[in-house]
VMD Tcl script that draws the C-alpha trace (Angstrom):
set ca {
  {20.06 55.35 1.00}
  {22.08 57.04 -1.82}
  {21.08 55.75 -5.23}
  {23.93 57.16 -7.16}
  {26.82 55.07 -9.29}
  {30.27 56.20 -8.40}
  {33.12 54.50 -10.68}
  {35.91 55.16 -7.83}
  {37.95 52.18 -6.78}
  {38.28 54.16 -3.84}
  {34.63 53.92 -2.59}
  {35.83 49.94 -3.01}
  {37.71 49.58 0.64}
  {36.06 48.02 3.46}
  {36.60 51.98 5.34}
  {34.56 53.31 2.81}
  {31.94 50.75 2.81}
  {31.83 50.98 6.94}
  {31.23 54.57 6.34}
  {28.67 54.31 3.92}
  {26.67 51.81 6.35}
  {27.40 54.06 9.44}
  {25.61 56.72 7.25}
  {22.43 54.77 6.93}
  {19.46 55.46 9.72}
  {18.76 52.26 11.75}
  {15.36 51.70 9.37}
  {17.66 51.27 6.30}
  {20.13 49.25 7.80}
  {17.18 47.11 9.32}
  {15.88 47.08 5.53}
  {19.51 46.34 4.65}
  {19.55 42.88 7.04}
  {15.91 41.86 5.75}
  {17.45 42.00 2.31}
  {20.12 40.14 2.90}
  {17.94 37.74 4.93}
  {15.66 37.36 2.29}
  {18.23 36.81 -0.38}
  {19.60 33.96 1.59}
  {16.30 32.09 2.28}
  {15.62 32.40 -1.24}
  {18.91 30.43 -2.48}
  {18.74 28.00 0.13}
  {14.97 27.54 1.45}
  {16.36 25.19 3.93}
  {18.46 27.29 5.71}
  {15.97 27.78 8.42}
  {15.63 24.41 9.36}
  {19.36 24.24 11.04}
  {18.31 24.72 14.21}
  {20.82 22.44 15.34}
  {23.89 24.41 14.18}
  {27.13 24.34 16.33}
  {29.79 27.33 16.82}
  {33.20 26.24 15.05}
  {36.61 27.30 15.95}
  {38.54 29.80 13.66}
  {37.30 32.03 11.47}
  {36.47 30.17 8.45}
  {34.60 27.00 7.58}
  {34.87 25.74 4.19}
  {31.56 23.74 2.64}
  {31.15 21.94 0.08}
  {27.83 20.93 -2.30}
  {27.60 17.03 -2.77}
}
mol new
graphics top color blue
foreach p $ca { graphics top sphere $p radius 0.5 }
foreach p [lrange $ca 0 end-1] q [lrange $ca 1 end] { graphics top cylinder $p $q radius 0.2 }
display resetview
């Protein structure tokens, strides 16, 4: 993975993030997913116990805290 900072609004569009994924090896985007994984389980401990969860039509499904 490239470490550097780039300040171009250009290296902002979902094309240029695609291609900056498609550049990683299958290791760092593994790395990538654990990451992400990790970050998730760690703001919502729970999230593993939903083993129950059920496919929903559309795209998007709105939730709310109560």
């Amino acid at each position: 993975m490239s470490q550097a900072i780039s300040h171009d609004r250009n290296e902002e569009t979902i094309e240029a993030k695609t291609r900056w994924f498609k550049s990683l090896s299958l290791s760092e985007r593994m790395e990538m997913l654990c990451s992400f994984v990790d970050l998730a389980l760690t703001l919502n401990p729970n999230l593993s116990d939903k083993k129950d969860a059920q496919q929903i039509k559309g795209r998007i499904q709105i939730i709310s805290a109560e």
